[in-house]
Every structure is written in structure tokens, then in C-alpha cells.
C-alpha positions as CSV (number, residue, x, y, z in Angstrom):
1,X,16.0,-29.8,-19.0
2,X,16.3,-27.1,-16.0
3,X,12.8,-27.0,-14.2
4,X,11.3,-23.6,-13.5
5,X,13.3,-22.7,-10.1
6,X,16.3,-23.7,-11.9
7,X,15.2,-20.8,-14.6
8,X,13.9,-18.6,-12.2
9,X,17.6,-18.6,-9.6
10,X,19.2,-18.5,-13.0
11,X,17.6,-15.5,-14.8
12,X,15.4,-13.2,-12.9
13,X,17.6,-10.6,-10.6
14,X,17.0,-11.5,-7.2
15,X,16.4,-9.4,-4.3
16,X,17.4,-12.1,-1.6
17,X,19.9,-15.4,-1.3
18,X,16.6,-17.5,-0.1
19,X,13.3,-16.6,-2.1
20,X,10.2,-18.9,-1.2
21,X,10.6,-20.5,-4.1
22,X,6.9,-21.3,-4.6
23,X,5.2,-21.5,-7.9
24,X,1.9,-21.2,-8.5
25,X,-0.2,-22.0,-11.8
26,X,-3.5,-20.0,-10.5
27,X,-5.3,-17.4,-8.6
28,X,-9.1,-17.5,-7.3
29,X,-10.3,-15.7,-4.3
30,X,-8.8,-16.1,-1.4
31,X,-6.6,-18.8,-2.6
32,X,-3.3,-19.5,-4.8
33,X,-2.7,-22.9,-6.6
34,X,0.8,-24.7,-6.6
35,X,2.0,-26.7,-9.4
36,X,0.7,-30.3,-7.6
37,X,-2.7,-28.6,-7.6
38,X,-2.6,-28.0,-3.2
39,X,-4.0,-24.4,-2.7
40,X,-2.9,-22.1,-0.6
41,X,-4.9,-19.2,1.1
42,X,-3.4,-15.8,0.9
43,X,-3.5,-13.8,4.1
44,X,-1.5,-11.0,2.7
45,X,-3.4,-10.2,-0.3
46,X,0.1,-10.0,-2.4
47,X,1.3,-7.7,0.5
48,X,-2.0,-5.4,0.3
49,X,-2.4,-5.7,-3.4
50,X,-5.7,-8.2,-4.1
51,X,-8.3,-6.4,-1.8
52,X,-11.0,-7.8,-4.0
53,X,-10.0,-11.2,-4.6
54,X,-7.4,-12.9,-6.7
55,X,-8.7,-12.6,-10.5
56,X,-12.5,-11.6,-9.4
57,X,-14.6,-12.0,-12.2
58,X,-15.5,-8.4,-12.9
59,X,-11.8,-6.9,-12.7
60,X,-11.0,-9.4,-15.2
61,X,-13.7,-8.9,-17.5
62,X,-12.8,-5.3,-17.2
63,X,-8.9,-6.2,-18.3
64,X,-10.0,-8.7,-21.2
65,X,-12.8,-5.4,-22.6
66,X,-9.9,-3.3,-22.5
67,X,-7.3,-5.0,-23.8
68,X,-9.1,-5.8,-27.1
69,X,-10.3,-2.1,-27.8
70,X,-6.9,-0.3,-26.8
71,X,-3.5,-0.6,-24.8
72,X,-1.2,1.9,-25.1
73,X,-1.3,4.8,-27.5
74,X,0.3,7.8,-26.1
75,X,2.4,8.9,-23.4
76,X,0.3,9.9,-20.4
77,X,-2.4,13.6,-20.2
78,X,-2.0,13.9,-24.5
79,X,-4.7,11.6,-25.6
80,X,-8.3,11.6,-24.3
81,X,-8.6,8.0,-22.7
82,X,-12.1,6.9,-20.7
83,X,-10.7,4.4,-18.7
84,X,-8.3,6.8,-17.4
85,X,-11.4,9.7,-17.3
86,X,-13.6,7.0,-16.4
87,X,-11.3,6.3,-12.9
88,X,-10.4,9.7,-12.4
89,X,-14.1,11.2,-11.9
90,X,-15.1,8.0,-9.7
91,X,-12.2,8.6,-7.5
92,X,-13.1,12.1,-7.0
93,X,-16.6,11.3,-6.5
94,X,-15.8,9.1,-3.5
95,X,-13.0,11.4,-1.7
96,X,-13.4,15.0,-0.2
97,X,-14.4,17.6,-2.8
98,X,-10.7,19.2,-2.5
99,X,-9.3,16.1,-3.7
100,X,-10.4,16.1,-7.2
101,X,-7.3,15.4,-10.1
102,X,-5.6,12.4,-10.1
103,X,-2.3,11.8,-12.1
104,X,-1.9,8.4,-12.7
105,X,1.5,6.3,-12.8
106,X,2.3,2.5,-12.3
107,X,3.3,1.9,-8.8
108,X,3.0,3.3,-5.2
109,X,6.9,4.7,-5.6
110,X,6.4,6.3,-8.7
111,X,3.3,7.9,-7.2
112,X,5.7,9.7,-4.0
113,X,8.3,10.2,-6.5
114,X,5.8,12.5,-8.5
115,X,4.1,14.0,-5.3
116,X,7.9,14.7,-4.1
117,X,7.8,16.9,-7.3
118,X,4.6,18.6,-6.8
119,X,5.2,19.8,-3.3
120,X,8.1,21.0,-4.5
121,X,7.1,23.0,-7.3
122,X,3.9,24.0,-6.3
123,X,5.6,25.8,-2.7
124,X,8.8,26.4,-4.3
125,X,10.5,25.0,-1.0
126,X,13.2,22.3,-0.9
127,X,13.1,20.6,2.9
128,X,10.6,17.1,3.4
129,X,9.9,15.4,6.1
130,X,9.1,12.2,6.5
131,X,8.9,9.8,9.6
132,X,11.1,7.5,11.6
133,X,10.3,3.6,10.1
134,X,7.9,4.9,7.4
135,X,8.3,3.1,4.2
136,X,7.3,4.7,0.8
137,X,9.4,3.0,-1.7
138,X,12.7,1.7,-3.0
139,X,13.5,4.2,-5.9
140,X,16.3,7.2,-5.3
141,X,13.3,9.8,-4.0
142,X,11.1,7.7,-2.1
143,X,14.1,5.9,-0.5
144,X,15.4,9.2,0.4
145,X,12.0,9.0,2.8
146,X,12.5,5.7,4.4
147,X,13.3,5.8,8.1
148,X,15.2,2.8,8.5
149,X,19.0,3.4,7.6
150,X,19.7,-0.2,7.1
151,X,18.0,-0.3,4.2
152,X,19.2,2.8,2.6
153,X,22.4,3.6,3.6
154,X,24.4,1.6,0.4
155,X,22.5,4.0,-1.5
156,X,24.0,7.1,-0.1
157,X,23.8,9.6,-1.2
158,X,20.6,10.2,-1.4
159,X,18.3,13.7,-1.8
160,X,18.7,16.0,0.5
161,X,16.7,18.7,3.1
162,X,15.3,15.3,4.6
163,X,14.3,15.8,8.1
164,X,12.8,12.7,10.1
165,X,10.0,12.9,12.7
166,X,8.7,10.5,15.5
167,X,5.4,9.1,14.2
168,X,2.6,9.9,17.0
169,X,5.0,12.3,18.6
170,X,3.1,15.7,19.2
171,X,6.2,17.2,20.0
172,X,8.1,16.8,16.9
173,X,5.5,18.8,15.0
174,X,7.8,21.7,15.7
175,X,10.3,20.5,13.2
176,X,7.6,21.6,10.6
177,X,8.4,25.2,9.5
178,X,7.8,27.4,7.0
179,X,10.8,26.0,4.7
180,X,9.1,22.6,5.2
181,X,7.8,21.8,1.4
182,X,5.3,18.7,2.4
183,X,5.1,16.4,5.3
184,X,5.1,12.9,4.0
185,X,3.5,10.2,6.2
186,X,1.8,7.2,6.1
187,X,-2.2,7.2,7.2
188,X,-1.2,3.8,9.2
189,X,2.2,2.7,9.1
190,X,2.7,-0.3,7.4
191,X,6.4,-1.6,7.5
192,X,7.0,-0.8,11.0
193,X,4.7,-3.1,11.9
194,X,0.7,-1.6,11.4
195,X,1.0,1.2,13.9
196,X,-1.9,3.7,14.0
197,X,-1.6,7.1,15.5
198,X,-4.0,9.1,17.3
199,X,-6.8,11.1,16.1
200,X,-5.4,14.1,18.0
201,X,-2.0,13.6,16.8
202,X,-2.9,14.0,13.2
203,X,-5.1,17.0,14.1
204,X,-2.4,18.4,15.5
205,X,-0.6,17.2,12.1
206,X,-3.3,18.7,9.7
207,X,-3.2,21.9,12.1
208,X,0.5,22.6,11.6
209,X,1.1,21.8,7.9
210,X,-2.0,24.8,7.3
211,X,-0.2,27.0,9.7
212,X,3.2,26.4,8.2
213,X,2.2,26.9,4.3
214,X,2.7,23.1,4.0
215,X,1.4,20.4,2.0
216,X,0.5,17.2,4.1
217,X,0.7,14.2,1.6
218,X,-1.2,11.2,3.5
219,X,0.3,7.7,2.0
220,X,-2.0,5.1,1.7
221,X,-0.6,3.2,-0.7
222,X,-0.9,-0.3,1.7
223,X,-4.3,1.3,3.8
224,X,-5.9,2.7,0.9
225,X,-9.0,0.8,-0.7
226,X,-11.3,-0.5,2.0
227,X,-8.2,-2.4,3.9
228,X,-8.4,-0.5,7.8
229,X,-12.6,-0.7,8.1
230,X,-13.4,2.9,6.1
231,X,-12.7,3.5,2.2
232,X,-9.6,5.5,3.3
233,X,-7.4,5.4,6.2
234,X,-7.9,9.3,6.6
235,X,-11.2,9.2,7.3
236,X,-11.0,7.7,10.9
237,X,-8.9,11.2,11.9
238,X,-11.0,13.2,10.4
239,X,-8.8,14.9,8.4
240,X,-8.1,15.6,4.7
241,X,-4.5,15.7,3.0
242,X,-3.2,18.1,0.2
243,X,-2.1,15.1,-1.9
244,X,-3.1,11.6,-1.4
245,X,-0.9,8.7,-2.6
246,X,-2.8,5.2,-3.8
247,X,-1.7,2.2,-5.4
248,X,-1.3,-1.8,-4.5
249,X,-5.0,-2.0,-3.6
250,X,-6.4,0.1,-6.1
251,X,-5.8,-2.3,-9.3
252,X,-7.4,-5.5,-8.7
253,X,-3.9,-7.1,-9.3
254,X,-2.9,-4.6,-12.0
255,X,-0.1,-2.5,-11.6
256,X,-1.4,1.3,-11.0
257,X,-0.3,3.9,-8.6
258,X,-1.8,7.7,-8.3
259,X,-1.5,10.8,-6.8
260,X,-4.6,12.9,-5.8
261,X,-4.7,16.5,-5.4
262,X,-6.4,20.0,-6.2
263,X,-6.9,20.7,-9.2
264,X,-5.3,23.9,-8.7
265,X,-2.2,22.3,-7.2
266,X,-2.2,19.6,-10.0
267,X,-1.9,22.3,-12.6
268,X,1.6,23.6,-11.2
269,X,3.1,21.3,-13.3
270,X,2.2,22.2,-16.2
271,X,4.0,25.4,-17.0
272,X,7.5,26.1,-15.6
273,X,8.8,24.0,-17.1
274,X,5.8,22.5,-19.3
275,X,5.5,18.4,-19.1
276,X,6.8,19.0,-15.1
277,X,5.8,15.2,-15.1
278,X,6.1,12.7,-17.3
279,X,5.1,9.1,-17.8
280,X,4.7,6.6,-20.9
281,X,2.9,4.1,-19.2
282,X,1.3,5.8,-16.4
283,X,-2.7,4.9,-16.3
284,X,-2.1,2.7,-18.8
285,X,-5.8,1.8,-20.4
286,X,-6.2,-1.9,-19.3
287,X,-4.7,-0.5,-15.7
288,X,-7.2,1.9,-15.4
289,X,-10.0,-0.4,-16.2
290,X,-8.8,-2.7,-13.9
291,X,-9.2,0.2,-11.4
292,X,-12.9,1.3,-11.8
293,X,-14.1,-2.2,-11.8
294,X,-12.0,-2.7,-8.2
295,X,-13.6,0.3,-6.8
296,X,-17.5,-0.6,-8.7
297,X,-16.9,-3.8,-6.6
298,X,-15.7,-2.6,-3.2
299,X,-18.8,-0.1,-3.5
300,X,-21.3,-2.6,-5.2
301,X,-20.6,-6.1,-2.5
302,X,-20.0,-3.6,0.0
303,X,-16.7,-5.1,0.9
304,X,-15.8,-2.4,3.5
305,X,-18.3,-2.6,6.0
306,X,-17.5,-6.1,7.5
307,X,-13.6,-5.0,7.8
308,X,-13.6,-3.5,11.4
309,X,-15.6,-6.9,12.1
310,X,-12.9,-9.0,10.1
311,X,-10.5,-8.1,12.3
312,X,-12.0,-7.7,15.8
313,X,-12.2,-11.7,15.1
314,X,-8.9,-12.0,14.3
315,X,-7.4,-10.0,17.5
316,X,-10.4,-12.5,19.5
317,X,-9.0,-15.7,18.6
318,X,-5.3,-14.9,18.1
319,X,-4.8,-15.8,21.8
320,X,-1.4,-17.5,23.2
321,X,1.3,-16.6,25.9
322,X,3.6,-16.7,23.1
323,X,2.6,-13.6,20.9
324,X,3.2,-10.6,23.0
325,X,0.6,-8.3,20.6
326,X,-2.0,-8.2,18.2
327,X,-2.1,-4.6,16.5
328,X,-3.7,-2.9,13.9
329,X,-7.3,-1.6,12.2
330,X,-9.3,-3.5,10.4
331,X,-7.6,-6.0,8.1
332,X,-4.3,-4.7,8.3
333,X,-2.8,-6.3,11.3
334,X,0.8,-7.7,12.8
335,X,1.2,-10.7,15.5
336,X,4.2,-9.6,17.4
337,X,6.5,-12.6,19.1
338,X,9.8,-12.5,20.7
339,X,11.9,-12.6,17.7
340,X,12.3,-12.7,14.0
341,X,13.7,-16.2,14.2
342,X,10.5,-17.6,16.1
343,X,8.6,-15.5,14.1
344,X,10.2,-16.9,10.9
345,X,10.0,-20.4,11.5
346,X,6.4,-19.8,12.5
347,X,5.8,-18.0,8.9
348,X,7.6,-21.1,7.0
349,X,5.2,-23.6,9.0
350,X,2.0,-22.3,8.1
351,X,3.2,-21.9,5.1
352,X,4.1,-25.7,4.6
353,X,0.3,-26.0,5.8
354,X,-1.0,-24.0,3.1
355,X,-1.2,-20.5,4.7
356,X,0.4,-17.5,3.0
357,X,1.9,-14.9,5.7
358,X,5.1,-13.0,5.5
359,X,6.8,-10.1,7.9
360,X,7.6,-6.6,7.8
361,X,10.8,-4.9,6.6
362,X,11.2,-2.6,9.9
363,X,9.2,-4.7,12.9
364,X,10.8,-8.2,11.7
365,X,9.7,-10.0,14.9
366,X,6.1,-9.8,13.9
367,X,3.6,-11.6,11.1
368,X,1.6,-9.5,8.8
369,X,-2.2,-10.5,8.2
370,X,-4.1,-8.6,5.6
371,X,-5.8,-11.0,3.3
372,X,-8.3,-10.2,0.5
373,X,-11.3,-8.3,2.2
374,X,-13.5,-10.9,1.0
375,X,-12.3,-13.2,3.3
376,X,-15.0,-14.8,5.3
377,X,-15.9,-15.9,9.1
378,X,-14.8,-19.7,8.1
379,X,-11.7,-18.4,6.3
380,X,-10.5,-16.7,9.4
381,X,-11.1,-19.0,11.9
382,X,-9.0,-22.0,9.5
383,X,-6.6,-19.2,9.6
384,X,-6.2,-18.6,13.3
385,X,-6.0,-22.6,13.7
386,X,-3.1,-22.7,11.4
387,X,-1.3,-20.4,12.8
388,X,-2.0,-21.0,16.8
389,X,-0.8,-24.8,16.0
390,X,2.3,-23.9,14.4
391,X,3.0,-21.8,17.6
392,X,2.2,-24.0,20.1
393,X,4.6,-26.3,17.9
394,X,7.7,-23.9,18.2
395,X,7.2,-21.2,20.9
């Protein structure tokens, strides 16, 4: 009888010749459970997904309520549904009072894909730009944005009026124009390796896009949710975008994604041509209330205001010749070393030891921490242990 992996190399499409191969029978907190029973703490949160805690009590007890009243029953903005009213309003009672309609899909891609729409339609311009190293996706659209062309260019060809920017590059502003339908850009970038721009930069940023007539869509589908110290990333530039993109964070472990807008820029899809946007299981019910309880609970254990601590404690003890940098905000974070193979081999030892990290599509010489934001003073310094023995082992 083939054993799981077997089943698993045979049957589910892969996406690379050597997956982890772990498998895990549960989730609780901080931690992940193997098949012998060993547990394993998660310092990646599912890659930013579990801000809350793997399977915390009141996201689940929101998923099991749901489930048995309703799941699907119509294609998305037909049907009345509260858990989808429910999470809209409490969204828009904790961002800026321009940012007040929410159009719910399933993922973070699907969210840029429809934002790509909405710029488009609502400024009836064609051009984007996006930023060198950003990542917002792997579907056709949001690929279309990624500024990495190893990863895109066996896809070509791919949409086009796509114009790429330097990220914290003041200068490169000017490439914004009038024919410029939305700026896309991540808050903090996350797959080139956490880096965070200047408050002046995206001044500058927010300063242009008015001038120009275009939309600045602020992703923050990895720093979204508590994750970089504040409830959004935005909020530390003082700035607010046109459209907001959420997802990963934002379910509890359910699979959600949304866009956020004006209500007046929402509303341009709705007529020429009606149904501008359309999605069957977008803000699907038990999704939804998956959603409101993640945000009741950042907002009710106050999760976000020991984040910018979190961290600072991280970067303290994270000390070695051998990692050249510690970046990031809050508990978003990457340990830099001289290469991916060092950094690799360091990844699959504290692994073996019951750590979870991983690395980052476009900054591969460096290890990406950004565990639940539960995760306490004890938790961290086990953490730091694991990971400055493994170095000290192979550096």
C-alpha cells in the first residue's frame, strides 16, 4: 500500500522536483504536528497566512457556526450575506473613511487581478506600473506585475503597458504620467527580501499618483493584519491608497482575498458593462466568518501592540559574523547570509530541529521570519537558539 508521500509525488501537481515532504496531522498555535507526534513551531505563519494562531479557538468556532447555517448560495454581490456584510462594515470601520467597500475574492492574486480591472475601468487608461522585485501573484495579470523575469519569462507574453520602477527611488516617480492607470506597489516588500521604503518616498508616491490622475493601489496582502507593528503597513507613512489589496492574513487560515476602495470607485464596475467583475466563490460565507472572527481577535487580545517589540528582540539576539543583515518591521523580517546554499542548508537544519523557516523567491540568500503574532518572549528566544546553533554548525 503506497504511504502518503508516495500519494502525494504521485497525484498532486507539483510546483518543484524537491518539496519538504513533511506531513502533518495538526495545527495549534504556534506549532504544527508531524505524523510521529514531534511538533514543530512555525516561524512563517504559513508564509504570512496564520497571524492569529494556527486553528485559534474563536476563528474556528466562527467556521464550524457558519458552516452549519449556510455555504454557498449564490455567485458573489446577488444575495444579501451577513458574514460577508458583517466583514465588510468592520473593515471599513478600522481603515480611513475613504476606504469603505470591499469586494471580496479567494486569494491575494485574484484580489490584484480585480483591482487591475478597476483602475482600468474606473480611469479609462491602459499603462501600470509596478516595481522592480515586487511580487503580487502567479496568475496571467498579477504575473504581468512581477519584477523578477526569471520567474515570468516562460509565460510570455504577458499583458502589456507594464512599466517597472525602482522601489524607494524618488527619481523614478517621473515615469508616473497622466496615461499611468494605477501604481501598484507593495506597502513593504515581501519577496525581495522585507524591504521598507521611506516615509518620504511614499509621500512623494501618494503626491504624484494625486497629481497625475492616478490610482495608488498599496498591496498588503503579506503586511496586512497586524504583521509590521500597526494594523496596516500604510499607516507608518502616513498615507492612504485608492485601493487596498488584503488576503493571506486576513482569514485565520481560510482562504479570502479583497480589494478595498471608494465606494464611488467600487461602483465603476457595475455598469459598462454590468457584472464588470465576477466571482462564484468570492467571500464565500464560512470565509467571511473566518475573517471577522481574525480581526475581533487581533482587536480584542490586542495582538498588534507587542509586534514592533517582537521583533526588536528578534534583530537583538540574531547576532553572528555569519549573517551579514537582519531587516524588516515588526514581525516580518529576513536574515541575510552569504548565499542561498548556506542559507538553504541552514533552513533544512532547523528544520530537522523542529523550526519551520523558509526563503524568498527574489532575495534567495536570506531566511524569512514572520511567525503567528502570538508568539511569545520564550518562543522567540527557543527560536533564535535554533537557528544561531545551526549557523555556527555550517557558516
Amino acid at each position: 500500500m503506497l504511504t502518503q508521500r508516495q500519494l502525494f509525488l504521485q497525484h498532486n501537481a507539483q510546483t518543484t522536483l524537491e518539496p519538504l515532504l513533511l506531513e502533518f496531522t495538526k495545527a495549534r498555535g504556534m506549532y504544527l504536528y508531524d505524523t510521529a507526534g514531534k511538533k514543530h513551531m512555525d516561524l512563517i505563519a504559513g508564509i504570512g497566512v496564520s497571524n492569529v494562531g494556527h486553528c485559534h479557538p474563536s476563528v474556528v468556532a466562527a467556521v464550524k457556526e457558519q458552516a452549519e447555517s449556510y455555504m454557498h448560495i449564490m455567485v458573489y454581490g446577488e444575495f444579501v450575506q451577513s458574514p460577508q456584510v458583517n466583514f465588510a462594515k468592520a473593515l471599513a470601520d478600522v481603515l480611513p473613511e475613504q476606504l469603505n467597500c470591499t469586494y471580496f475574492v479567494n486569494s491575494g492574486a485574484e484580489a490584484v487581478e480585480g483591482a487591475m480591472k478597476l483602475a482600468k475601468r474606473y480611469t479609462d487608461r491602459a499603462e501600470i506600473v509596478a516595481c522592480h522585485h515586487s511580487y503580487h501573484g502567479s496568475t496571467q495579470g498579477a504575473l504581468s506585475l512581477m519584477g523578477n523575469e526569471e520567474f515570468k519569462q516562460a509565460y510570455r507574453p504577458l499583458l502589456p503597458q507594464v512599466k517597472f520602477i525602482r522601489y524607494n527611488v524618488l527619481a523614478d516617480l517621473e515615469l508616473i504620467t497622466q496615461e499611468t492607470a494605477a501604481v501598484f506597489i507593495e506597502t513593504i516588500q515581501g519577496e525581495a527580501g522585507i524591504r521598507v521604503a521611506d516615509e518620504a518616498y511614499f509621500k512623494a508616491l501618494r503626491e504624484r499618483c494625486t497629481a497625475t490622475g492616478t490610482l495608488l493601489v498599496l498591496d498588503e496582502i503579506q503586511c496586512g493584519f497586524g504583521r509590521t507593528g500597526k494594523l496596516f503597513g500604510f499607516e507608518h507613512f502616513d498615507i492612504v491608497p485608492d485601493i487596498l489589496l488584503l488576503a493571506k492574513g486576513i482569514g485565520g487560515g481560510m482562504p479570502i482575498g479583497a480589494f478595498v476602495s471608494s465606494r464611488e470607485i467600487m461602483l465603476s464596475l457595475t455598469t459598462n458593462p454590468i457584472l464588470g467583475h465576477i466571482t462564484t466563490f468570492g467571500g464565500h460565507p464560512v470565509s467571511c466568518a473566518a475573517g471577522l472572527a481574525t480581526l475581533a481577535t487581533i482587536l480584542s487580545e490586542d495582538l498588534v501592540s507587542g509586534v514592533t517589540q517582537k521583533g526588536e528582540l528578534f534583530k537583538q539576539l540574531l547576532k553572528h559574523p555569519a549573517i551579514k543583515e537582519v531587516r524588516g518591521i515588526g514581525l516580518m523580517m529576513a536574515i541575510e547570509f552569504e548565499s542561498f546554499e548556506l542559507n538553504k542548508k541552514i533552513i533544512d537544519a532547523c528544520i530537522a530541529d523542529g523550526l519551520i523557516s523558509d526563503w524568498f523567491l527574489h532575495c534567495s540568500n536570506s531566511m524569512r521570519i514572520a511567525p503567528p503574532l502570538i508568539i511569545s518572549k520564550e518562543d522567540i528566544e527557543w527560536a533564535c537558539k535554533v537557528i544561531l546553533k545551526n549557523i555556527e554548525a555550517l557558516a
